[in-house]
N, C-alpha and C positions, 0 to 999 in steps of 0.2 A: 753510555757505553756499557753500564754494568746490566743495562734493561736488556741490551742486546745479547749479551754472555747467558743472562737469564733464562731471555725468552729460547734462544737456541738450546740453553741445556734441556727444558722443558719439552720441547717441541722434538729434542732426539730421543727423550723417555717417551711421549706417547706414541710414535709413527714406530719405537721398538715392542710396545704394545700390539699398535696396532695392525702388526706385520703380515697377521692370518690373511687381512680382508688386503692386502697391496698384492696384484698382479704386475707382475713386470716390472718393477720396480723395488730399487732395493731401501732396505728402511733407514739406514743413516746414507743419502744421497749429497755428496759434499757439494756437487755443483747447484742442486737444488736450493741448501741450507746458504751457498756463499751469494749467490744472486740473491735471494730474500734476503739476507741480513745487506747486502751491496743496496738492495731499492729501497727498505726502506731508513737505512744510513743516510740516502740521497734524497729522500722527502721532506726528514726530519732538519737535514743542514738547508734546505728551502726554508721550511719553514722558519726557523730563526734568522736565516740572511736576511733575507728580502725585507720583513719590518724594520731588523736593525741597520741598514742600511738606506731605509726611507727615514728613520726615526735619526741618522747622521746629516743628514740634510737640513734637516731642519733648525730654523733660527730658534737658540733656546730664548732669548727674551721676548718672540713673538709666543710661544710655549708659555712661558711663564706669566704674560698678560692675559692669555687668554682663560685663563683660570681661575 
């Protein structure tokens, strides 16, 4: 959560930077910033579900022999 605060703070200093070269568009765009931090919030909780929920399945005494 704190990478995401982060990366947003970062990311609304440089697009207020970079505001000369943005046409049509405004430089702190809140639907832009809340969909990117929404997708990748939503890749990142993939990415941890899905192992630990194959790694719940799993017999830990067949785990532990096979080591």
């Amino acid at each position: 959560m704190e990478g995401l605060v982060g990366g947003l703070a970062i990311a609304a200093f440089t697009v207020a930077r970079l505001e000369a070269v943005l046409f049509g568009v405004e430089p702190v765009d809140l639907v832009t910033f809340a969909s990117a931090a929404a997708a990748i919030s939503a890749v990142a909780w993939l990415a941890a579900y899905l192992p630990a929920r194959r790694a719940a399945g799993a017999d830990p005494v067949k785990a532990f022999r096979a080591t």
